[in-house]
C-alpha positions as CSV (number, residue, x, y, z in Angstrom):
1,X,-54.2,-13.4,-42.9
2,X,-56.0,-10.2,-42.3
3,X,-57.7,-12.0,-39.2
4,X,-54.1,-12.9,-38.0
5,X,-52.8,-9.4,-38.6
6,X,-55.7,-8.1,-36.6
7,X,-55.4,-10.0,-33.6
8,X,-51.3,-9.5,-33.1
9,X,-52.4,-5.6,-31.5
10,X,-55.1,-6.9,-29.5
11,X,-52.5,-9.6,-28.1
12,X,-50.2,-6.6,-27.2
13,X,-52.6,-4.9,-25.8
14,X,-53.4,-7.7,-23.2
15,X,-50.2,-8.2,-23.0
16,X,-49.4,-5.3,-22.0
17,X,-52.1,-4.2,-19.9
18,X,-51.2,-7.7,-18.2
19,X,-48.0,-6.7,-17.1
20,X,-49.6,-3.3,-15.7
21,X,-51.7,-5.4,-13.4
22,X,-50.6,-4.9,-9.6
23,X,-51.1,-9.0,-9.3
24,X,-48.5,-8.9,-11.6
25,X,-45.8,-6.4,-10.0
26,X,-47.0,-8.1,-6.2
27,X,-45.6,-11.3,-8.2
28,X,-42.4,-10.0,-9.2
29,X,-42.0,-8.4,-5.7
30,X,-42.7,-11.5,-4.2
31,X,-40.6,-13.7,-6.1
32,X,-37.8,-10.8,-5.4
33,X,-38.8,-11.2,-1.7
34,X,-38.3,-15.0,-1.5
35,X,-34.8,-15.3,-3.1
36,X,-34.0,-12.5,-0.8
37,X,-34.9,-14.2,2.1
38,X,-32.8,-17.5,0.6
39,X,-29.9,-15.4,0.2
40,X,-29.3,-14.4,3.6
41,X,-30.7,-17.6,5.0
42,X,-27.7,-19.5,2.6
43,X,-25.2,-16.5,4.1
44,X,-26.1,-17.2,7.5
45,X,-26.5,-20.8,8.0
46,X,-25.7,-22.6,5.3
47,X,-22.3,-21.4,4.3
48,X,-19.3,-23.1,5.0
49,X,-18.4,-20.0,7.1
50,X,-21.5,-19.9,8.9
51,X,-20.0,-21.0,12.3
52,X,-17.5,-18.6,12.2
53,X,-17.9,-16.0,15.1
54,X,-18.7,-12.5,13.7
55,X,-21.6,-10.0,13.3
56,X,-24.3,-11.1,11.5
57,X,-25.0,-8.1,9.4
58,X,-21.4,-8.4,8.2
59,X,-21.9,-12.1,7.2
60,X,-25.2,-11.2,5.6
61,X,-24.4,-8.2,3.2
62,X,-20.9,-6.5,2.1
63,X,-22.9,-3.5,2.6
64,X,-22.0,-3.2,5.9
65,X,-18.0,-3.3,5.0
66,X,-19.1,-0.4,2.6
67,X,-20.9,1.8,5.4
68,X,-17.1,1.8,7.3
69,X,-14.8,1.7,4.3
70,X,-16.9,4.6,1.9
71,X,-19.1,6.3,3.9
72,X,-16.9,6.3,7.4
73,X,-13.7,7.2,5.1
74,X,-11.6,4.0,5.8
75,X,-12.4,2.8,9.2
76,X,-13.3,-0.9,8.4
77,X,-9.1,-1.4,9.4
78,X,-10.4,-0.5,13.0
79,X,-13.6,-2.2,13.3
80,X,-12.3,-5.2,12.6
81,X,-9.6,-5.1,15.5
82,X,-12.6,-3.9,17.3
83,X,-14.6,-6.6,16.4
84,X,-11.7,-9.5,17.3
85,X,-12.1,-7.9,20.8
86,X,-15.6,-8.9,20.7
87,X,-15.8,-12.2,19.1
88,X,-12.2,-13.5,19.3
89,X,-9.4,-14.5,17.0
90,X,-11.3,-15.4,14.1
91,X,-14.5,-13.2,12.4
92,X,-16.2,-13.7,9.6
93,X,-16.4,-9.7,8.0
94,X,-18.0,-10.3,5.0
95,X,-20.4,-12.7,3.4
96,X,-17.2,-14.4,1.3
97,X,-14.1,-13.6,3.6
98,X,-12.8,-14.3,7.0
99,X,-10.4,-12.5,9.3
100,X,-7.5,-13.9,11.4
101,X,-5.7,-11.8,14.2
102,X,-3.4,-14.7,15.5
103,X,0.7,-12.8,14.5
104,X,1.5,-16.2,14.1
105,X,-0.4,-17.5,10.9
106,X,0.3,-14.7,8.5
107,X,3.6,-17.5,7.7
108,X,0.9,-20.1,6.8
109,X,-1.7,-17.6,5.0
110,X,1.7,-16.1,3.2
111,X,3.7,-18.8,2.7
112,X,7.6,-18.8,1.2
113,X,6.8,-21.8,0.0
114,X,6.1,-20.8,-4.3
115,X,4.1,-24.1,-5.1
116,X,1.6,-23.8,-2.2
117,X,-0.5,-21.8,-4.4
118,X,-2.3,-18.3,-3.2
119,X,-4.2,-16.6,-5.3
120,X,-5.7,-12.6,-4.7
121,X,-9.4,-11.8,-5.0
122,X,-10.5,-9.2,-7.7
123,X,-12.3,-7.7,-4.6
124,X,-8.8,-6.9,-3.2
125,X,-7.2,-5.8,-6.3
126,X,-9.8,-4.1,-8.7
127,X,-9.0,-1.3,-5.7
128,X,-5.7,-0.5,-8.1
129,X,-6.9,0.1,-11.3
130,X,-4.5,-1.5,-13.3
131,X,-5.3,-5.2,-13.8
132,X,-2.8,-6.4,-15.4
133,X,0.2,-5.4,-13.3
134,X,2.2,-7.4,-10.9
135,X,0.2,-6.1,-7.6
136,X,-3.2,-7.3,-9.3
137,X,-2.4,-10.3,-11.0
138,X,-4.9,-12.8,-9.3
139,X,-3.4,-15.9,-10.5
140,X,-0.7,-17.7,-8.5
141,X,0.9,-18.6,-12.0
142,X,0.9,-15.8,-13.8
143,X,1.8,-13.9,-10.5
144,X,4.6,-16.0,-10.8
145,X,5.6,-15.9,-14.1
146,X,5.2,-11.9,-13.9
147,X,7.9,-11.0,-11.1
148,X,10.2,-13.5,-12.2
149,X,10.7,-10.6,-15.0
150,X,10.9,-8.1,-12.7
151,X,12.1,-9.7,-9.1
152,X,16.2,-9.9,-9.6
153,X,16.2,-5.9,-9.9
154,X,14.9,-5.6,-6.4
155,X,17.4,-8.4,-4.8
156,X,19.7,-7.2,-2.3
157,X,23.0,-7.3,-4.7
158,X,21.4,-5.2,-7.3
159,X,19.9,-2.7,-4.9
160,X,23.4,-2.2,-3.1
161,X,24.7,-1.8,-6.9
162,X,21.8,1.3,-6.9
163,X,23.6,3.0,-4.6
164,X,25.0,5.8,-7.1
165,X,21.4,6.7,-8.4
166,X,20.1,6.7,-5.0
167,X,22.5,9.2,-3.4
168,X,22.7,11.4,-6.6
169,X,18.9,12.1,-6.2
170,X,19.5,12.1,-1.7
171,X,22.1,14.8,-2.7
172,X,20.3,16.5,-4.5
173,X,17.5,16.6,-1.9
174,X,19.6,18.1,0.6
175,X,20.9,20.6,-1.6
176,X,17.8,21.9,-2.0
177,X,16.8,21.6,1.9
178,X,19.8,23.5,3.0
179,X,19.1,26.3,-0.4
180,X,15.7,26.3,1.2
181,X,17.1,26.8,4.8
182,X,19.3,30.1,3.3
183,X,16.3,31.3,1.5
184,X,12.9,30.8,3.0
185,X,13.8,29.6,6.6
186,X,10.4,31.1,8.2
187,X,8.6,28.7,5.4
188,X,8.1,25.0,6.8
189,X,8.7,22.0,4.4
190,X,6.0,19.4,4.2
191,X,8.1,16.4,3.9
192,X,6.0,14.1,2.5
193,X,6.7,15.6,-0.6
194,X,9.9,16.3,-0.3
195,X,10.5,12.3,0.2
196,X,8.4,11.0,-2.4
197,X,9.8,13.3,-4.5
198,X,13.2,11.8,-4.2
199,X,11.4,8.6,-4.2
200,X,9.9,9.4,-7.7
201,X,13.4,10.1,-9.2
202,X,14.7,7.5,-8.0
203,X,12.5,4.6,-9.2
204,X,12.2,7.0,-12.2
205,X,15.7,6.3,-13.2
206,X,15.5,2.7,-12.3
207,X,13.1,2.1,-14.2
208,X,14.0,4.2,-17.3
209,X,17.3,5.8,-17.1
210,X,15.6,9.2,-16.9
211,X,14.7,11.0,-13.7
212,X,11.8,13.3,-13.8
213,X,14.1,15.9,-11.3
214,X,10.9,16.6,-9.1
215,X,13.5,17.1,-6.0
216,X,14.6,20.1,-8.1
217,X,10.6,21.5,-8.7
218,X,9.5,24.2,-6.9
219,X,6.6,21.9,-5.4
220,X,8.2,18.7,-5.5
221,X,5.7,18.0,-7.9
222,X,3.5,17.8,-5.3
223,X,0.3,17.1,-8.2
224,X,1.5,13.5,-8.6
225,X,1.6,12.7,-5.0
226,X,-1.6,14.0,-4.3
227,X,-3.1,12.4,-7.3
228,X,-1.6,9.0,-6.3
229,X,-3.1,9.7,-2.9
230,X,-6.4,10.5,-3.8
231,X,-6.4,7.6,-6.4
232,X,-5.7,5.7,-3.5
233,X,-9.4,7.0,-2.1
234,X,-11.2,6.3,-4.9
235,X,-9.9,2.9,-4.7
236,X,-12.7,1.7,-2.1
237,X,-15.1,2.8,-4.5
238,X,-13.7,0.6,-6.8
239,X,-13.4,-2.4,-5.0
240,X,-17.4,-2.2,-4.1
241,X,-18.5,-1.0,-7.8
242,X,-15.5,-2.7,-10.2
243,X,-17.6,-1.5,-13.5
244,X,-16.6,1.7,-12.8
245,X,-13.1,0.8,-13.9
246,X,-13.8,-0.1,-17.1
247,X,-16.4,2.8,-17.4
248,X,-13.9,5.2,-16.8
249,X,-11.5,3.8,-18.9
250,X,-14.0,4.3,-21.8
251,X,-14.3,7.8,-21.4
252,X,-12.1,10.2,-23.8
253,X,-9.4,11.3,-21.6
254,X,-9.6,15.0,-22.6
255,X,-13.1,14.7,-20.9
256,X,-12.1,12.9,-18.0
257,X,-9.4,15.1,-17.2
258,X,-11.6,17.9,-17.1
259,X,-14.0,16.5,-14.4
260,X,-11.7,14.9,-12.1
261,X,-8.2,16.6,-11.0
262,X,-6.7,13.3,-9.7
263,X,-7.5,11.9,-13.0
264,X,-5.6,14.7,-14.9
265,X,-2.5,14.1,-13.2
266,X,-3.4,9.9,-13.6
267,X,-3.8,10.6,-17.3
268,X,-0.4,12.2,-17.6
269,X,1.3,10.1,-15.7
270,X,0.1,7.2,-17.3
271,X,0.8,8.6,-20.8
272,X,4.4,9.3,-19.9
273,X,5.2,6.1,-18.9
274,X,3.3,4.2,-21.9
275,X,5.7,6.7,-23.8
276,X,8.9,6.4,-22.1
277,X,8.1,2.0,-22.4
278,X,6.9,2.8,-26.5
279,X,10.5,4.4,-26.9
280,X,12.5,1.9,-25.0
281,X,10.3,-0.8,-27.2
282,X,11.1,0.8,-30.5
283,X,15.1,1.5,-29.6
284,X,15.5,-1.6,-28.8
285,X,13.5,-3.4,-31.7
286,X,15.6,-1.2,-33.8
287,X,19.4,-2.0,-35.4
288,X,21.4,0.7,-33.7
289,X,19.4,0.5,-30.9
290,X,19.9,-3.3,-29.4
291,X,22.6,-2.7,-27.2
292,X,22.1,1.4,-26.7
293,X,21.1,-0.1,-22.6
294,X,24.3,-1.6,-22.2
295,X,25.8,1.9,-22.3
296,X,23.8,3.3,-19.4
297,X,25.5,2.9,-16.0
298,X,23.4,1.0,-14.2
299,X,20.8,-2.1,-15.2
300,X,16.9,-0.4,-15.9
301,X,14.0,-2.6,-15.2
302,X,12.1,-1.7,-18.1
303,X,14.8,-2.2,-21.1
304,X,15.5,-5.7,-19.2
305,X,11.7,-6.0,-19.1
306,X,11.4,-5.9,-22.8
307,X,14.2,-7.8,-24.1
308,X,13.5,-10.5,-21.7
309,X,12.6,-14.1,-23.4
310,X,10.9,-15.1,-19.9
311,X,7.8,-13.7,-20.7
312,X,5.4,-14.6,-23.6
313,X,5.1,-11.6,-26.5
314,X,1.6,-10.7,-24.9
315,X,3.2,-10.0,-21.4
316,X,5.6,-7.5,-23.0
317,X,3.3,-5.6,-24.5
318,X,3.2,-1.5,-23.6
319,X,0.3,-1.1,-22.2
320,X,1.1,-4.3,-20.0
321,X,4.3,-3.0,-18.9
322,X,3.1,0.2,-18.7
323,X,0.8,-0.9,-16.4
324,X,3.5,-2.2,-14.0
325,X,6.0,1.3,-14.6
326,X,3.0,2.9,-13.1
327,X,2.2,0.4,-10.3
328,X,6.2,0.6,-9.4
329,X,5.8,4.4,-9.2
330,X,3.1,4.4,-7.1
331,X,3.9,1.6,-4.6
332,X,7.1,4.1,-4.0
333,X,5.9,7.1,-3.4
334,X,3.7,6.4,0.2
335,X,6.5,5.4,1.9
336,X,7.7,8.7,3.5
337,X,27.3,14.2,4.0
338,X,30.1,14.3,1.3
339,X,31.8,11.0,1.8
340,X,29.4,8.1,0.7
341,X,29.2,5.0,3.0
342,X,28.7,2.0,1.6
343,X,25.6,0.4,1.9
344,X,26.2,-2.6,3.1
345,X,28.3,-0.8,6.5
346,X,25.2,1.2,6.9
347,X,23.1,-2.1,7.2
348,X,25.3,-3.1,10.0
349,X,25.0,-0.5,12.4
350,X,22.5,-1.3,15.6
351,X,21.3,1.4,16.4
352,X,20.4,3.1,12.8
353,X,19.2,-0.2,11.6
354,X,16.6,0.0,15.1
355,X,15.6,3.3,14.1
356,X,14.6,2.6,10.7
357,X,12.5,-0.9,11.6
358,X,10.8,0.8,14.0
359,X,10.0,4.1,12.3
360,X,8.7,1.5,9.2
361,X,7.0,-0.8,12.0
362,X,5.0,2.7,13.0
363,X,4.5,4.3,9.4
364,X,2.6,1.1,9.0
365,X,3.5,0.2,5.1
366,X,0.6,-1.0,3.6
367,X,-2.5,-0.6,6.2
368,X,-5.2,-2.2,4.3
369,X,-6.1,-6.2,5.1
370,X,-4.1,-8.6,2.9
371,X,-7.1,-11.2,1.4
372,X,-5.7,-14.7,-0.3
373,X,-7.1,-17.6,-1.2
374,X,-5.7,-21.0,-1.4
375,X,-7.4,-23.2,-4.5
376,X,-5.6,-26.7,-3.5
377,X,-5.3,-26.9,0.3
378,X,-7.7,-26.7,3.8
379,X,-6.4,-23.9,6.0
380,X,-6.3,-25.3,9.6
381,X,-6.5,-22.5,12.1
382,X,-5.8,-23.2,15.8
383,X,-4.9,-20.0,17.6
384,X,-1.7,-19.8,19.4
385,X,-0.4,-19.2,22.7
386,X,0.5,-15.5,21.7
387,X,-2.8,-14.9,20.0
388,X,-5.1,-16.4,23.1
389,X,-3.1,-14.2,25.4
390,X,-4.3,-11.0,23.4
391,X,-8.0,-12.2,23.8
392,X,-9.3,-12.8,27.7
393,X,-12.5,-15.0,28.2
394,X,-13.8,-12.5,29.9
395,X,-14.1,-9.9,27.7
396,X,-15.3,-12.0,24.5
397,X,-19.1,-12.9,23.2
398,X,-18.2,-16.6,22.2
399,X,-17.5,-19.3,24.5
400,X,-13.7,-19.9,25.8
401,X,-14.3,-23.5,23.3
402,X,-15.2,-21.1,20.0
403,X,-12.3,-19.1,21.1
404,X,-9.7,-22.2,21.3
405,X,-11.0,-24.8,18.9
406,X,-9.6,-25.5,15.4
407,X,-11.1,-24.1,12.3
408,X,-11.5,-25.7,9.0
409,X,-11.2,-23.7,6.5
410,X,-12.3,-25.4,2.7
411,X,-10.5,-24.5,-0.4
412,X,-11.4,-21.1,-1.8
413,X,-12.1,-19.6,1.3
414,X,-11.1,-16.1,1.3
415,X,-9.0,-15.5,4.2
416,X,-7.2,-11.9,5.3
417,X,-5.0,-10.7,8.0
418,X,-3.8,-7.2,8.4
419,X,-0.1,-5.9,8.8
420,X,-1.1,-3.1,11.0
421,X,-2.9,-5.3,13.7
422,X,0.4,-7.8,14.0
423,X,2.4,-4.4,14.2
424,X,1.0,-2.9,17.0
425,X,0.3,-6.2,19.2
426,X,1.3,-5.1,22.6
427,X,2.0,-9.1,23.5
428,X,4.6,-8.3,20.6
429,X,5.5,-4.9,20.7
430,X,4.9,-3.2,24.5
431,X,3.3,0.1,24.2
432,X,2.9,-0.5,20.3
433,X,2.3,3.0,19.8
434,X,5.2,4.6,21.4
435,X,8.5,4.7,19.2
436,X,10.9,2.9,20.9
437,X,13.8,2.2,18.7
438,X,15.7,0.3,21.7
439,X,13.2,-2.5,21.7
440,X,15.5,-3.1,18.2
441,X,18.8,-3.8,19.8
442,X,20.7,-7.4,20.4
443,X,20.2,-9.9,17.8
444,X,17.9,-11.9,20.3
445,X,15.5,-9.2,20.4
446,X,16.0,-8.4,16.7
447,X,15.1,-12.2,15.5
448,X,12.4,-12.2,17.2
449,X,10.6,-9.2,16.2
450,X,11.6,-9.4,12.7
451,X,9.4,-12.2,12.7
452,X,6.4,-9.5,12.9
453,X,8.0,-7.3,11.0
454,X,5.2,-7.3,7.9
455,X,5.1,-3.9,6.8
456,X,6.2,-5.2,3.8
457,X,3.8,-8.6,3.4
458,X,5.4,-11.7,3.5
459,X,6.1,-15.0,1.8
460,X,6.2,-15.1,-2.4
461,X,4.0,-11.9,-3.1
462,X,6.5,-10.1,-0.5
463,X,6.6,-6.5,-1.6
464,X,9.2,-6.3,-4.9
465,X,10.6,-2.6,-3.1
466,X,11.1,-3.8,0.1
467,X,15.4,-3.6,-0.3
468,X,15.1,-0.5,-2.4
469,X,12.9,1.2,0.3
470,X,15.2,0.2,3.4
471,X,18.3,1.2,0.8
472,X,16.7,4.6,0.5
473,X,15.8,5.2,4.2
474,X,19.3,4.0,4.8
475,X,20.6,6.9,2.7
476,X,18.9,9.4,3.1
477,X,18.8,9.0,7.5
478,X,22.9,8.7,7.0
479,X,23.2,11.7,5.1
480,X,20.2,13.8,6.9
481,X,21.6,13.1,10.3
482,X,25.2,13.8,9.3
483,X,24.6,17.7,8.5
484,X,21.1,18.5,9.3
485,X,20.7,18.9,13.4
486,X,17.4,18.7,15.0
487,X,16.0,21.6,17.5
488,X,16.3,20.9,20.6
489,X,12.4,21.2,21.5
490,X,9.7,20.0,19.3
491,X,7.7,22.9,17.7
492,X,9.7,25.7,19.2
493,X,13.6,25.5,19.0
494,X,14.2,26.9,21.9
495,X,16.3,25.0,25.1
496,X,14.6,24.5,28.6
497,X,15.9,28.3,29.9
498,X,14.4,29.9,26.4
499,X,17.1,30.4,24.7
500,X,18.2,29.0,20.9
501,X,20.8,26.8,21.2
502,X,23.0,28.4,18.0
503,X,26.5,28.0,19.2
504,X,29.0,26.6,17.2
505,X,27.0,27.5,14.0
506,X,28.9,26.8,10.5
507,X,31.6,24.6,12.8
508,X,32.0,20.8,13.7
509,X,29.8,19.2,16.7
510,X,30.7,15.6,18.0
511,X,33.2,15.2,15.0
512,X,30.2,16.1,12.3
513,X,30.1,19.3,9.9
514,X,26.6,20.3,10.3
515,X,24.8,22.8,7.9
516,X,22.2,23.8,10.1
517,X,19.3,22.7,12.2
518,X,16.0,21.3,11.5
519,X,12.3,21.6,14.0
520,X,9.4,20.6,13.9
521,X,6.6,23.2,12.7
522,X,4.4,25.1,15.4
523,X,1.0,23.0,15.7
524,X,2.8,19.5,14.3
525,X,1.7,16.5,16.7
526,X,2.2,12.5,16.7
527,X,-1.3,12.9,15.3
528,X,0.3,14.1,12.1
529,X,2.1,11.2,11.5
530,X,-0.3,8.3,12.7
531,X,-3.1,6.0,11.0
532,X,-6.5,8.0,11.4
533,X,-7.3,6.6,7.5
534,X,-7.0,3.1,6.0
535,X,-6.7,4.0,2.1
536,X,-4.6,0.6,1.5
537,X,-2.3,3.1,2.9
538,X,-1.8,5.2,6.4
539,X,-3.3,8.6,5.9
540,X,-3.3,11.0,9.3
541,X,-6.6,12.4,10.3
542,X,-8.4,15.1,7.9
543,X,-7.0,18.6,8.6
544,X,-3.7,17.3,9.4
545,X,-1.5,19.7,7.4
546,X,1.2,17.3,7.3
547,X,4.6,16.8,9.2
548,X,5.8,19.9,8.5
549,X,9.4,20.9,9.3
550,X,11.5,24.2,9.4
551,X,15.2,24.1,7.6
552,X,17.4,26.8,9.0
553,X,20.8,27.1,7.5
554,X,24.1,28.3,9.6
């Protein structure tokens, strides 16, 4: 025994000094080395997407998506569309994922069709930070099972029935543009804020039959919106290092508010709506409380949400829902007279309806690339006539075969497309980049382009606020544009000769009662208002102060 005993520290001892040996490290190096090298030989020519054109780098290491989304600041967006110039309609960006520019198959990668199954990657949505919302649900089933809760409050009938909340808060907006334009004139409004405030209220009180009145704050509570926007930043991050989710999550939230800004303003936010969801819960679990909802004016998402017998007990639960209240929040704030029109009339006139598709075809809606995968079916890819015209011969690193064959793609391929590149297709839209609200008019012209018209996605995971956003731009353009008139030179207010044009102040022009004038701010530029960022969504260049705009009363 004492022999036994004695040997068990010399055996360390080797042991140890064993694993010190460099022939032991060179080993471990090696053997690091060699499933290296198998790795990216795998990647790059064994893989079932190893014939797809592409870089190579990109097809050996997602580290070189990282060097353009993190380090670059969200420019991966661009050098893909660069890249499809190179290497044709089809690129493999990624080790796991191809890209398709061909306008025509976003119908078959984002079918209508609810039993051809898509699912999302956790790639795509750990970027949200809310797993077990609506937007991030991977699962084509529990996807499904989740907006069937949620989806009839965003159908066209129920947003027209919104109307009321949604001019209450537009009212209330221009109320407090034209006190601003009696008040503080010489002080531009950045109207991003201003819109997502009224956006906030409104899904606010959709949601929970309370607005949070940030029209009426002094700053449009411009916190949350720059939270949400910077949360939308960190979001690469997350995508290329998910444990950070969960790590964060773990840490107290006192602490976590103290080190981050954004996160103070997350942490609030989030703890309002779990609270807000916790009331509506216990009110409605409660005797006197069952039917309190049917006494509020219009249907709420939420109280429907938690009385619904759709959903199992564990996809009511509050932090689940108060996952979604906060998703639904978020998703609306990007997107940027006395007698009310109804809604539905609004809809039907040309020339307003051309101005809002195209101001939404150039604000881009969600920028970043749209990733699915279908578990049960081979993608077939064979570009179009469209796509092959937006691609010369000439100008492309593959041969003109590559460039025109058809592509297998096997089940649980990852495949993407992106909104922004369909939107701004010259073969689709001539001079993409210019707004042209004409190109709009004549239902021939309209049909067509509505067909790329995907600010909004397309097919079963279509976005649930598409009709409550157009209801809202409806609104708010009708109303803005029925009192507010706009300067008649960008940036300066001034007509050709130099002169304001100020006659007929506080009086009627072409049969309208106008309350003043609106111009753009000295130093504001198109660059203000396009892409220069792809944070899932648009964000103008760095510096840009914003679209900022000067409210002058009569």
């Amino acid at each position: 025994m004492a022999s036994t005993t004695a040997f068990l520290p010399r055996l360390t001892t080797i042991t140890f000094s064993f694993l010190t040996q460099p022939l032991l490290i060179m080993f471990l190096l090696s053997l690091l080395t060699l499933y290296t090298i198998y790795i990216a030989y795998h990647r790059l020519y064994l893989s079932p997407l190893a014939d797809i054109p592409g870089p190579r780098l990109a097809a050996l290491t997602q580290w070189y998506e990282f060097y353009y989304e993190v380090i670059l600041h969200g420019q991966y967006t661009f050098k893909i569309i660069e890249l499809h110039k190179q290497y044709g309609p089809i690129i493999r960006i990624n080790p796991w994922e191809v890209h398709i520019a061909d306008p025509d198959f976003h119908r078959e990668l984002l079918p209508t069709n609810t039993n051809r199954r898509r699912h999302r990657t956790p790639f795509f949505t750990k970027q949200f930070g809310a797993d077990e919302s609506i937007v991030a649900t991977n699962d084509h089933d529990l996807h499904k099972l989740r907006r069937s809760a949620v989806g009839p409050f965003f159908s066209t009938q129920n947003t027209r029935a919104l109307q009321p909340v949604i001019e209450e808060r537009v009212d209330a907006l221009l109320a407090r543009l034209r006190e601003h334009g009696k008040t503080k004139k010489d002080i531009p409004l950045n109207m991003m804020y201003a819109y997502s405030a009224t956006s906030y209220d409104i899904i606010s009180e959709y949601c929970f039959a309370k607005s949070e009145h940030a029209v009426e704050d002094p700053d449009f509570r411009a916190e949350i919106t720059n939270g949400i926007l910077t949360g939308s930043n960190y979001g690469k991050i997350f995508q290329h290092f998910p444990f950070l989710v969960p790590f964060l999550a773990s840490i107290p939230p006192g602490m976590l508010a103290a080190i981050s800004p954004f996160y103070r303003t997350f942490l609030h936010l989030r703890a309002c709506i779990t609270a807000q969801i916790g009331e509506i819960e216990k009110s409605l679990r409660s005797e006197e409380g069952k039917n309190a909802h049917l006494d509020i004016p219009h249907p709420t998402i939420f109280h429907s949400f938690v009385n619904t017998e759709a959903l199992p007990p564990i996809e009511k639960s509050v932090p689940r829902i108060a996952q979604e209240g906060q998703v639904l929040l978020r998703e609306a704030l990007p997107d940027d007279a006395d007698e009310p029109v109804e809604l539905a009339r609004l809809e039907q006139l040309p020339y307003l309806r051309a101005v809002i598709k195209e101001s939404m075809r150039l604000s881009v809606g969600a920028s970043g690339r749209i990733t699915r995968v279908a578990p049960d079916e081979t993608l077939r890819f064979k570009p179009s006539k469209l796509c092959l015209r937006c691609y010369p011969d000439d100008q492309l690193k593959t041969t003109a075969e590559d460039k025109e064959k058809e592509w297998l793609l096997p089940p649980g391929t990852e495949v993407s497309m992106t909104s922004y590149q369909i939107t701004t297709n010259p073969e689709i839209f001539p001079d993409p980049h210019a707004f042209v609200p004409e190109r709009w008019l004549g239902k021939e012209n309209e049909m067509r382009l509505d067909k790329y018209m995907t600010v909004f996605g397309h097919g079963a995971r279509v976005c649930l606020g598409m009709q409550l956003a157009y209801a809202e731009m409806y609104l708010m353009l009708s109303k803005m544009w029925r009192v507010w008139e706009g300067g008649p030179q960008v940036g300066g207010g001034e007509d050709e000769d130099g002169k304001e044009d100020v006659e007929e102040k506080k009086g009627r022009r072409d049969g309208r009662t106008t309350v003043g004038r609106l111009r753009l701010a000295e130093g504001v530029t198109v660059r203000d208002a396009e892409m220069a960022e792809d944070w899932f969504i648009p964000v103008p260049y760095r510096g840009s102060k914003g679209v900022r705009v000067y409210f002058e009363s009569y």
